[in-house]
N, C-alpha and C positions, 0 to 999 in steps of 0.2 A: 504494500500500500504506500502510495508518497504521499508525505507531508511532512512539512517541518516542524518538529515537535520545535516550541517557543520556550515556553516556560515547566516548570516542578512547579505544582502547588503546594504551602501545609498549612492545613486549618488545623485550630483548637476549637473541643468544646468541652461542657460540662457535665454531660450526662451521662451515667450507664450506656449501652445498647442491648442489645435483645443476647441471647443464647449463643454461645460463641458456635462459629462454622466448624465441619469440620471437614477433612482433606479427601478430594476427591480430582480426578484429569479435570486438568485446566486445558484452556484455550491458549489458540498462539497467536488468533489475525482475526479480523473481522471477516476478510473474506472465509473463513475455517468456520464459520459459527455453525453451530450443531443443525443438522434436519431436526422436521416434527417429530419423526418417528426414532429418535435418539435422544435421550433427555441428558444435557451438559450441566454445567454450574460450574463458578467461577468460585473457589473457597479455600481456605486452608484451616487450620487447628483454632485459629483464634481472629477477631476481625482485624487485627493487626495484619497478619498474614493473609486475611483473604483481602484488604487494601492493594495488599504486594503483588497478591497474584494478578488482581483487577489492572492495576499500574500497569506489569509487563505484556498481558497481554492487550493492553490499549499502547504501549510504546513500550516494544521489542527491544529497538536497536537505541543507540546512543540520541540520547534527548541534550537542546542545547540550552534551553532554560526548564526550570520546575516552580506547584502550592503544595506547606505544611497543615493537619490539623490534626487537632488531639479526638482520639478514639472515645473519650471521657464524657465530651458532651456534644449538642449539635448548635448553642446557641450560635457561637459565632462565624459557626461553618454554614448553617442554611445557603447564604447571599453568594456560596463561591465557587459553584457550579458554573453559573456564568462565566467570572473570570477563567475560568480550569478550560473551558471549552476555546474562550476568544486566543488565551496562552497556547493551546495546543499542550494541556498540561495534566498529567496523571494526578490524581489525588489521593495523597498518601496519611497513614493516620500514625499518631505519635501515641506513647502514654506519659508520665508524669515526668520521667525522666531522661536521658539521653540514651543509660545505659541497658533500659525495659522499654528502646526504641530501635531493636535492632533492625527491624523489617526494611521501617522507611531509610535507617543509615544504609543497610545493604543494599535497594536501590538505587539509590543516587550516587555510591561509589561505582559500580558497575552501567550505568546508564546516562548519569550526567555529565553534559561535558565539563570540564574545570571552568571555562569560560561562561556557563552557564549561569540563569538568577533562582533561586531560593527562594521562592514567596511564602510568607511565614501569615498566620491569617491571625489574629486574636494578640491580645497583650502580653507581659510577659508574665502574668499571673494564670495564662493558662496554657503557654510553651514559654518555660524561661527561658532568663538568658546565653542560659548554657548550650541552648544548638547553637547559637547565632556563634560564638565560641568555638562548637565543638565541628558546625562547617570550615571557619574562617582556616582551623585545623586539619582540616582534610584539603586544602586547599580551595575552597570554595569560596570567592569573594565578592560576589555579586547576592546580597541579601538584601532581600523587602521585606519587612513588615508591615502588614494593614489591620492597623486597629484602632478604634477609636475610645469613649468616654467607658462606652456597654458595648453591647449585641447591636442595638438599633444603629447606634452611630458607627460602629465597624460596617453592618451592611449598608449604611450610605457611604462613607468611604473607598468601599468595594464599584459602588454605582460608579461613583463619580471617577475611579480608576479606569470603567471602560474606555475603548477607542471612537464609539459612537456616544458624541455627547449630546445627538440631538433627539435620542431615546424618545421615540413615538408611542411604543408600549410601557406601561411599568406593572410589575408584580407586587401585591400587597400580602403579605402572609403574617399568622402571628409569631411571636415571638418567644413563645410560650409552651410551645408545643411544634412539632415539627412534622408530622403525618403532610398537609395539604403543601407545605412547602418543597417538600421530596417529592409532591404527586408531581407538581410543572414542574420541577427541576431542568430534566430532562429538554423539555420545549422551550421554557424560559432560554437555554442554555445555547439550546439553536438557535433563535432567533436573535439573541444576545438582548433580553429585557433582562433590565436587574430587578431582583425581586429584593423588599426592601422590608425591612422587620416592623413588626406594629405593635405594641402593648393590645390588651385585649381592649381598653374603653376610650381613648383619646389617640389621637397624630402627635407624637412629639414633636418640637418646635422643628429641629431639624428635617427632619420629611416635611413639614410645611414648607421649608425655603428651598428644599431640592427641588419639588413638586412646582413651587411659582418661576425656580428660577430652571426648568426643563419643558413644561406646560407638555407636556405627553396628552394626545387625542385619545388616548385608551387605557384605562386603568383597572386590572384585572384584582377580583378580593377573592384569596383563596380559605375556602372554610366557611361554616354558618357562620350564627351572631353568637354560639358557644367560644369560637375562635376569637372574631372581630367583630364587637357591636354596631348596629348599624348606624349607629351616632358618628363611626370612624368614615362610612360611608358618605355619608351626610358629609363631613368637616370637607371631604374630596372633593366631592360634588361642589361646595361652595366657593375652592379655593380652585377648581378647575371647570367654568361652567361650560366651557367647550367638550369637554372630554368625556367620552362614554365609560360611563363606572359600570362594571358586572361581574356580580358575585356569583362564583363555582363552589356552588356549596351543595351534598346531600345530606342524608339523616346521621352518618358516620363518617368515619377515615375511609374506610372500602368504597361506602358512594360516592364522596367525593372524588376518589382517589381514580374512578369508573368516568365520573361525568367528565373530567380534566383530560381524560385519557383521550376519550369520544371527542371532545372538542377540538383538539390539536393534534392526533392521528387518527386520520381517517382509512388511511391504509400502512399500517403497520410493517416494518419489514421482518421487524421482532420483536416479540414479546418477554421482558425482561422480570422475574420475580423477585420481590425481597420481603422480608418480613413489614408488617404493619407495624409491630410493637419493637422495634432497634431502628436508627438511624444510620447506624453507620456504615453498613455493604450499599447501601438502597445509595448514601451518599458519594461512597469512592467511585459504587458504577454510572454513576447522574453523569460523567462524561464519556461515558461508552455510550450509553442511551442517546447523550447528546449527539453524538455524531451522524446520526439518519434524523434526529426526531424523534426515536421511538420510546413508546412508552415504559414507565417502569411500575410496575403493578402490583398492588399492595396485598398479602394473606394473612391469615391467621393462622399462627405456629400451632396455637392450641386445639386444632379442629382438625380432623381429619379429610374434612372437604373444604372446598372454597365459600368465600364469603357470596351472598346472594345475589351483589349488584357485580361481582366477577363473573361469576358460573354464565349470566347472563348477557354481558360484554361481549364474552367468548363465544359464546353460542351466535351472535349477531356477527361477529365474525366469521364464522362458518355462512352464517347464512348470505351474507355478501360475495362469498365466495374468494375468502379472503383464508392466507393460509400462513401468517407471520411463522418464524422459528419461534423455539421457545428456550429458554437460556436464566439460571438462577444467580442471585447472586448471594452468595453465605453458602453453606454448609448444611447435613442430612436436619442438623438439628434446629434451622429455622425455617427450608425450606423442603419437605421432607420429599422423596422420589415418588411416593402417592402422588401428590400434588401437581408433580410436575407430570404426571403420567394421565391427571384428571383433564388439566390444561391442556396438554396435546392432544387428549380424544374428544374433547367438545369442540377446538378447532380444527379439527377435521373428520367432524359429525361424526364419529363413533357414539359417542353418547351425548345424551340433548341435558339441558341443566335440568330438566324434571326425571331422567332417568334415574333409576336406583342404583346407589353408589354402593352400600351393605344394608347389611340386615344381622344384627346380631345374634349368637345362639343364645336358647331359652332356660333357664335351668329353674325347677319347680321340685318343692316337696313338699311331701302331704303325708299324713297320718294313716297307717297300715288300715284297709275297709273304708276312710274318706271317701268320700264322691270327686270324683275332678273331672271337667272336662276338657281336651284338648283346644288350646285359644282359636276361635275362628279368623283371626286377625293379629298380624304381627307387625312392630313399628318397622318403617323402612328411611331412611340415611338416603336426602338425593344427593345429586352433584350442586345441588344448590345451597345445601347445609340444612335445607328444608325436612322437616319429618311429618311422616304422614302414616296412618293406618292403611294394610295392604291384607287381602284375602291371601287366605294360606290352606292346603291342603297337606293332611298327614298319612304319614304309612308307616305303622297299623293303622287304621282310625278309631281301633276299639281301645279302652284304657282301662288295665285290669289293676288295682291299687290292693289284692289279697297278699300279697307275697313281696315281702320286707326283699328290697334291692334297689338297684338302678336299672334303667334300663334308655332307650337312645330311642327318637321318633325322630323320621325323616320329614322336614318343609317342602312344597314347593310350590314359588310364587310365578304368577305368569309374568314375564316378561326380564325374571333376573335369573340368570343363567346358572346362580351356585345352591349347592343344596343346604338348607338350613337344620341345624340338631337343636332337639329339644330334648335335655336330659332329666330327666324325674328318677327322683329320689323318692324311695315308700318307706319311712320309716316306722319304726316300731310304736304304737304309740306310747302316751307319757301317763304316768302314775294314775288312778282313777284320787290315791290318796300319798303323803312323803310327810317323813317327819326326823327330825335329826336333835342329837344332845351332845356334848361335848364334854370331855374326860382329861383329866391330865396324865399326858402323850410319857411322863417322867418315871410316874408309875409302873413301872415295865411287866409285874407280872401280872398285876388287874388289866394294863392295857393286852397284856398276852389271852388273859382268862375272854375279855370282851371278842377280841379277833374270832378267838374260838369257835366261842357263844354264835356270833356274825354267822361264819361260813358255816356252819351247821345246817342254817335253815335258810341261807342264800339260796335262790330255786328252786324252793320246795310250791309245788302247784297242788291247790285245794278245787276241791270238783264242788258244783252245785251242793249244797247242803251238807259238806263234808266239815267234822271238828276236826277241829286241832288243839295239840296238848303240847305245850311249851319243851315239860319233860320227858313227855316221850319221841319231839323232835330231835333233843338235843342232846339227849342221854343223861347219863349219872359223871356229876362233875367230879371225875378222880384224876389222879396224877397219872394212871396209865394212858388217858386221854389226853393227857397234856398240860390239863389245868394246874395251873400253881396256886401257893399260897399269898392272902392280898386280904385285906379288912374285911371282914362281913358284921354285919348286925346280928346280934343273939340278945336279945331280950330288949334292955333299955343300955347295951356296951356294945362298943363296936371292938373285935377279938378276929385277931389272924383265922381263919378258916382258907380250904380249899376251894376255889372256885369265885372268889371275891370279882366282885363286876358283876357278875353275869346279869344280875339283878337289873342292874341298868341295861340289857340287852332285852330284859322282858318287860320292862317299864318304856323301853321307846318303842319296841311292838306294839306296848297295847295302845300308847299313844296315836300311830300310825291305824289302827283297828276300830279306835273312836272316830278319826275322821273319814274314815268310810261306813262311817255307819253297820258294822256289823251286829252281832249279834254275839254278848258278853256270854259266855258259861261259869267261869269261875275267874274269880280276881281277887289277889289279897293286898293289904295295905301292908307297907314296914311300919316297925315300932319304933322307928324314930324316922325323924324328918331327914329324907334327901335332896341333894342339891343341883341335880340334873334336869330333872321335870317339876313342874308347877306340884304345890301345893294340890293335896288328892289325884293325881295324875301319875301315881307310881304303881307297880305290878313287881312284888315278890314273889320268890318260888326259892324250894326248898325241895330236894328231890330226896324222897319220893313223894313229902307229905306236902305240900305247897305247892300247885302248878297254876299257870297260865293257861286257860283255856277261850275258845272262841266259835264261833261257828263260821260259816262261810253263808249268808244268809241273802245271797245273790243268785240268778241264774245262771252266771258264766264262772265260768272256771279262774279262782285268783291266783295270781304269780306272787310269793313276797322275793323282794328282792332285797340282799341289805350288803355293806359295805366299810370298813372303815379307813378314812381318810384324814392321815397326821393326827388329830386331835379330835377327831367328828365320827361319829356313828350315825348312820343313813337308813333306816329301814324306807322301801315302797312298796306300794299293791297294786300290779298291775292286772288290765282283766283281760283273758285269752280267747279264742275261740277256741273249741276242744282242746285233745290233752294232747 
């Protein structure tokens, strides 16, 4: 490609940017720029790096001037697109230091020529003055700086730097925010309007005197009156009554970012992505973009499809018969291959913005014998970001919930190609009754006696109208069983005996026996007060003469289930079909 690269740009700003890129094939030339049907991006590990990449592959070979700007913010860089395009000048991003600036120094040793200018964009509060130093040191002697009081007054600065002073258009954008400012970048940059920074609710004086002493016939506001109020409008209008004021503003960053796009490319050569939510790839590539015109078009990182007033751009694209490349700029991580993959098949009508982009799988559970029906309707994901209810047919269509498992049911929706799972889970159901007491865990051989006690009658199932006896579930508490020695109650003293606890394993049964309402046979009280279960809420036993009794006073057959956990003992009663 010939042209004389002029100048290096560096702007500073202040702000974060979005998600850092990461490294994928870069480009070499414009003429190289990727087909539809091969998705490119322009990216490295971090936006520093994908600045560098964006640089060399907008100027290759030996550049004889260069603009600086910090990666950090976008205030004072918005306004330098323009200049970066009139320079014939890459735009390279800085961070706070010289030394956490390798990208943009390994550039310009390899690309600039020594007799080359260094345009440095911002004060030295936000690139100090240790590049201008640490150029002057590589032999670099030809440094600019443009900056002025803020932001608003560096992007007048910047205006008043171009080579057409008699600037017929001018760019209003806020200052505050940088989405609608990156949307005309691009076009501002071709056409060489300087776009010129605005506080959200008045003209600072200096844009007043640029504005009287330019008188531009056309004055473009980018953003609602969220950005710029239309008092800011107004002030224009009055201080330029010749000149057509018109705001490019949608409901968001995406529509506006849509309607800008529509307005000053009408036939696209290529269509360039960058994140909506970062500034700074969308900013290094604003002079790649500037070089045809072409637009640079705004996503959201966090979505898996395009923004609404995009899907539908591109779809009007298609329908024009219009087939721009499509080219990213940042890395998987703001621009992801979905996206860029959704992008090339709406401009070349593979898929329409109402088409279905997915459909998620479904996953459902329900209680073993619950009624469930398979959903007649499943949500669908367009390419529009839109979601909508869609008919769905399944195989099996019958849904059998008797038998505790998983099992998989095939989707299929007309008109989207992949098959949807619905996975149901049947689980067992949950206690008809549960009840729990707590023991101290320290105690080792009453917490040994209670374990016991537990698993004894963990899974024992009672049939319709069948008793149960405590004692002759659990047996006679001796040492050949396992039971040790632990406190028991005998009379009104509590005296070492074998099998200490257990008591409290028949007092949280019956506990758990009361809340399902069964039906008591025998229950005794201790002779003295314990401290596990409520006041008259305990159940002793004494084998052979003292048991725990109960009936099953249901039609279904009960499950008890019981457990103990660190410091906790769990009896439940579950109710079964058959045995």
């Amino acid at each position: 490609m010939n042209r004389k690269i002029i100048a290096l740009i560096l702007i500073s700003c202040s702000c974060l940017a979005g998600a850092p890129a990461f490294a994928t094939t870069n480009l070499s030339s414009v003429a190289e720029l990727p087909q539809v049907n091969s998705p490119n991006r322009l990216s490295g590990d971090t936006r520093f790096e994908t600045a560098k990449v964006i640089a060399e592959y907008y100027g290759n070979g030996k550049v004889q001037n260069v603009i600086l700007s910090t990666g950090n913010g976008f205030a004072d860089a918005l306004s330098a697109s323009v200049l970066a395009h009139e320079k014939e000048a890459p735009i390279l991003l800085v961070d706070s230091s010289v030394d956490s600036s390798k990208e943009a120094f390994d550039y310009v040793i390899q690309h600039l020529d020594p007799s080359g200018t260094v345009y440095i964009i911002g004060g030295s509060g936000i690139i100090g003055t240790e590049f201008e130093t640490k150029f002057n040191d590589l032999g670099f002697k030809n440094i600019v700086r443009i900056a002025g009081m803020d932001k608003y007054d560096t992007s007048y600065k910047i205006a008043s730097s171009l080579k057409d002073i008699s600037l017929a258009t001018v760019v209003i954008s806020s200052g505050e925010q940088y989405p609608d400012a990156l949307s005309i970048s691009s076009f501002a940059a071709n056409k060489g309007w300087p776009i010129l920074l605005s506080p959200h609710d008045t003209l600072p004086q200096e844009m007043k005197i640029f504005l009287l002493d330019k008188k531009p016939s056309k004055v473009y506001i980018t953003g609602g009156v969220g950005a710029i109020l239309d008092n800011v409008k107004s002030e224009i209008t009055s201080l330029l009554p010749q000149a057509n004021v018109e705001r490019l503003s949608g409901q968001s960053r995406f529509d506006t970012n849509v309607i800008i796009s529509e307005t000053f490319a009408l036939n696209p050569s290529t269509i360039y992505l960058a994140t909506g939510y970062g500034f700074a790839d969308a900013l290094a590539g604003s002079v790649v973009a500037a070089q045809k015109g072409d637009p640079i078009i705004l996503i959201d990182p966090s979505v898996p499809t395009l923004p609404k007033s995009v899907a539908s751009y591109l779809g009007r694209l298609y329908a024009n018969n219009l087939s721009p490349k499509v080219v990213s700029f940042g890395g998987s991580g703001v621009v992801t291959d979905e996206l860029i993959i959704s992008s090339r098949d709406l401009i070349s009508g593979t898929a329409k913005e109402t088409s279905i982009y997915s459909i998620a799988d479904i996953t459902a559970t329900v209680t073993q014998k619950q009624d469930y029906s398979l959903p007649t309707t499943v949500q669908a994901r367009l390419y529009n970001s839109d979601t909508i209810d869609v008919p769905v047919q399944w195989n099996p269509t019958f849904v059998g919930t008797g038998t505790i498992g998983s099992s998989v049911y095939d989707g299929v929706v007309d008109g989207y190609g992949k098959a949807i799972k619905l996975n149901l889970t049947v689980k067992e159901p949950g206690p008809i009754a549960q009840y729990s007491t707590r023991f101290d865990s320290t105690q080792v051989n009453r917490t040994e006696n209670i374990r016991l006690a537990a698993k004894a009658l963990d899974g024992k199932l009672l049939a319709p109208g069948e008793r149960f006896s405590f004692n002759n579930s659990v047996g006679e508490r001796i040492a050949e069983a396992g039971y040790k020695e632990a406190l028991i109650i005998e009379g009104n003293t509590f005296t070492p005996g074998l099998g200490g606890g257990v008591c409290q394993v028949s007092s949280t049964l019956y506990n758990v026996v009361l809340l399902a309402d069964l039906e008591i046979l025998e229950r005794h009280s201790h002779s003295l007060p314990v401290n596990y279960v409520p006041p008259g809420r305990d159940a002793t036993v004494s084998f052979p003469i003292l048991d725990f009794k109960f009936k099953n006073s249901t039609d279904a057959h009960l499950l008890i289930r019981s457990f103990v956990d660190g410091n906790t003992l769990t009896f439940q009663l579950y109710k079964k079909e058959g045995n």
